[in-house]
Residue frames as qw, qx, qy, qz and C-alpha x, y, z in Angstrom:
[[0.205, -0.884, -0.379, 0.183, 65.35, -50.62, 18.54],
 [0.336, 0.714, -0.016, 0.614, 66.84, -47.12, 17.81],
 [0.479, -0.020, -0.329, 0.813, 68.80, -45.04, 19.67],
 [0.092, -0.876, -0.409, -0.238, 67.20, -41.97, 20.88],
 [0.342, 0.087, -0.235, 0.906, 69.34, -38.96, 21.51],
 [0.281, -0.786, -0.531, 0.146, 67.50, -36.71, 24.43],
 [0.086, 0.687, -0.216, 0.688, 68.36, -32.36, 24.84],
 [0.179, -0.417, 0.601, -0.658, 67.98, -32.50, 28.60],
 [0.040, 0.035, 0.906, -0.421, 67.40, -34.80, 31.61],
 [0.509, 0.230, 0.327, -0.762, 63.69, -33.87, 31.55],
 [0.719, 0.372, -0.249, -0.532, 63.02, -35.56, 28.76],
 [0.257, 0.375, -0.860, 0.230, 65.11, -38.68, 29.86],
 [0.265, 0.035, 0.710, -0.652, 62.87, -38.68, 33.18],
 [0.645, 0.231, 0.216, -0.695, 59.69, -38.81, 31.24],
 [0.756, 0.263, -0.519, -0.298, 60.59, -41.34, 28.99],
 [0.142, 0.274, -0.850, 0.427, 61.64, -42.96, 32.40],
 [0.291, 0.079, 0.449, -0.841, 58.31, -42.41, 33.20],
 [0.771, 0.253, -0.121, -0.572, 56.22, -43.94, 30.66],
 [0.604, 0.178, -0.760, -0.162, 57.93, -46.77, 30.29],
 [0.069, -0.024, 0.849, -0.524, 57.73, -47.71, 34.08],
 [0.515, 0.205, 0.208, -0.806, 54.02, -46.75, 33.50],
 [0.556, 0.457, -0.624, -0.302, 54.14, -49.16, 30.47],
 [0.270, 0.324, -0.895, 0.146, 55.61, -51.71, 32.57],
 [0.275, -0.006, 0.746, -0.607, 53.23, -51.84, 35.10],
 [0.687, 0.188, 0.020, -0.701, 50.60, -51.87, 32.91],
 [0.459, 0.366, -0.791, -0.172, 52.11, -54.82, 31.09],
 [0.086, 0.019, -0.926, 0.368, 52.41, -56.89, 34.70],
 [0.486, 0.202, 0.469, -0.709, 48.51, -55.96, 35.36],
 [0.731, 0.315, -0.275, -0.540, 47.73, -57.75, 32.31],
 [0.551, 0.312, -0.772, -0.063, 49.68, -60.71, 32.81],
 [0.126, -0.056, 0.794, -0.592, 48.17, -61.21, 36.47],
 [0.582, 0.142, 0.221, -0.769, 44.57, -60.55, 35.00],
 [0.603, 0.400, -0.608, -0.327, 45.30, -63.02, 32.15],
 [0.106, 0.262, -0.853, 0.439, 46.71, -65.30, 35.10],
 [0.201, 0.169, 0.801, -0.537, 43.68, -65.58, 37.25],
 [0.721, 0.328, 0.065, -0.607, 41.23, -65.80, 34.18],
 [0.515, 0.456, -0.722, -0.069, 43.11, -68.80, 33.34],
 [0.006, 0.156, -0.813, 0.561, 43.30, -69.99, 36.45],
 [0.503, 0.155, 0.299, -0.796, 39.41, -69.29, 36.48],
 [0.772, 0.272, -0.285, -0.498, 38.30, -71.13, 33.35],
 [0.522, 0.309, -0.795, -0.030, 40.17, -74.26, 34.62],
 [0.370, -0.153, 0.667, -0.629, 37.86, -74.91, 37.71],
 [0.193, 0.266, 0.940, 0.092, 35.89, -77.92, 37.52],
 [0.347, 0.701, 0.406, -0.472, 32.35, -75.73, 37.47],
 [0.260, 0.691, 0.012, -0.674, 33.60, -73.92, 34.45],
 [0.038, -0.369, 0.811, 0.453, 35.02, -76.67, 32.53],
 [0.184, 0.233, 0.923, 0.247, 32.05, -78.33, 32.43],
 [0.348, 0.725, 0.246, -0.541, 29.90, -75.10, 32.05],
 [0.375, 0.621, -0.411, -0.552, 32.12, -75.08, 28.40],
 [0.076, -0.011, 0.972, 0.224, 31.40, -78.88, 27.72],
 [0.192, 0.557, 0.785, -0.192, 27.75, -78.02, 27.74],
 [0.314, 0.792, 0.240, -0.466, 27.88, -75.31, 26.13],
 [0.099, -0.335, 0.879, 0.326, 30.24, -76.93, 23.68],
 [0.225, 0.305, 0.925, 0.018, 27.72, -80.13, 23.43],
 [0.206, 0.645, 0.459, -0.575, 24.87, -77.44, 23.11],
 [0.094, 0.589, -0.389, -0.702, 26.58, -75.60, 20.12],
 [0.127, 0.268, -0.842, -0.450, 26.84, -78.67, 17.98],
 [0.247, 0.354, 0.896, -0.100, 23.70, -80.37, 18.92],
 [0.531, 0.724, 0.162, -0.408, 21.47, -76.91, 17.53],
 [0.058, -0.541, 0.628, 0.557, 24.28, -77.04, 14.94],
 [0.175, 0.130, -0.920, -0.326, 23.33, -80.32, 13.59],
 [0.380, 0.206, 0.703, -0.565, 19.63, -80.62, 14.05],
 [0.692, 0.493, -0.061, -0.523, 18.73, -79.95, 10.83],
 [0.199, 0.495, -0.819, -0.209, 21.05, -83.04, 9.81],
 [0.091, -0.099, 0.964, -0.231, 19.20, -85.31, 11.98],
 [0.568, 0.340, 0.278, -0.696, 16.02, -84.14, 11.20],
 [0.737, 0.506, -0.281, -0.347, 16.29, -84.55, 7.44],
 [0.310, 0.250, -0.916, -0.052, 17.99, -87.82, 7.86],
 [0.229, 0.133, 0.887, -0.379, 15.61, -89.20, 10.72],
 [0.689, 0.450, 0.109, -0.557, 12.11, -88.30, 8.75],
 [0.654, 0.333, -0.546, -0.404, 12.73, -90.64, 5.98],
 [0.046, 0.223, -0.894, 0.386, 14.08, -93.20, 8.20],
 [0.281, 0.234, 0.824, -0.433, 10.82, -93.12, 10.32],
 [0.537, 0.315, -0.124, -0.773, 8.67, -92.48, 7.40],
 [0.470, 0.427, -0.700, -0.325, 9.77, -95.55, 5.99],
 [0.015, 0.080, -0.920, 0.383, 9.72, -97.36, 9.24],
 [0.536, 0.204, 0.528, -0.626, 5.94, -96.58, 9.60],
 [0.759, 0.308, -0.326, -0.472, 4.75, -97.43, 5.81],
 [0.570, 0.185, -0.730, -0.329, 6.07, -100.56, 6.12],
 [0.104, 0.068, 0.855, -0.504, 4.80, -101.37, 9.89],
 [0.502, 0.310, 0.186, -0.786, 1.22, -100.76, 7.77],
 [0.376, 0.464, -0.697, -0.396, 1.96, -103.06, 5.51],
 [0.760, -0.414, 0.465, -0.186, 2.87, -105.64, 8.05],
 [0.687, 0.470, -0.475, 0.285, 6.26, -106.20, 6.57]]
């Protein structure tokens, strides 16, 4: 960090001033950050993001199961006609 050379006290004060201003702002983030943490680790919400987790990957992969289960049961029915 650089030095900063100031002409008069006024300008001292204000840069006294923003940074306190700075500071606080800082701590209001690390409290909000705090109790949304705090939030997402309640039972209700963990398992609101395992279901919507489970959800993600199940539309994800539907077309996989489709186009793998249709031949599957295609096959399964021709040869239950058969009476293999």
């Amino acid at each position: 960090m650089e030095n900063k050379k100031y002409s008069s006290y006024a300008q001292i004060e204000l840069e006294l001033e923003i940074l306190k201003v700075e500071r606080e702002l800082n701590l209001k983030r690390v409290v909000l950050n705090v109790e949304k943490t705090k939030e997402s680790l309640l039972p209700k919400n963990i398992v609101k993001s395992f279901l919507g987790d489970y959800k993600s990957i199940v539309s994800n992969n539907i077309g996989t199961i489709i186009n793998i289960a249709i031949p599957i049961l295609i096959n399964w029915i021709t040869k239950s006609k058969r009476g293999h």
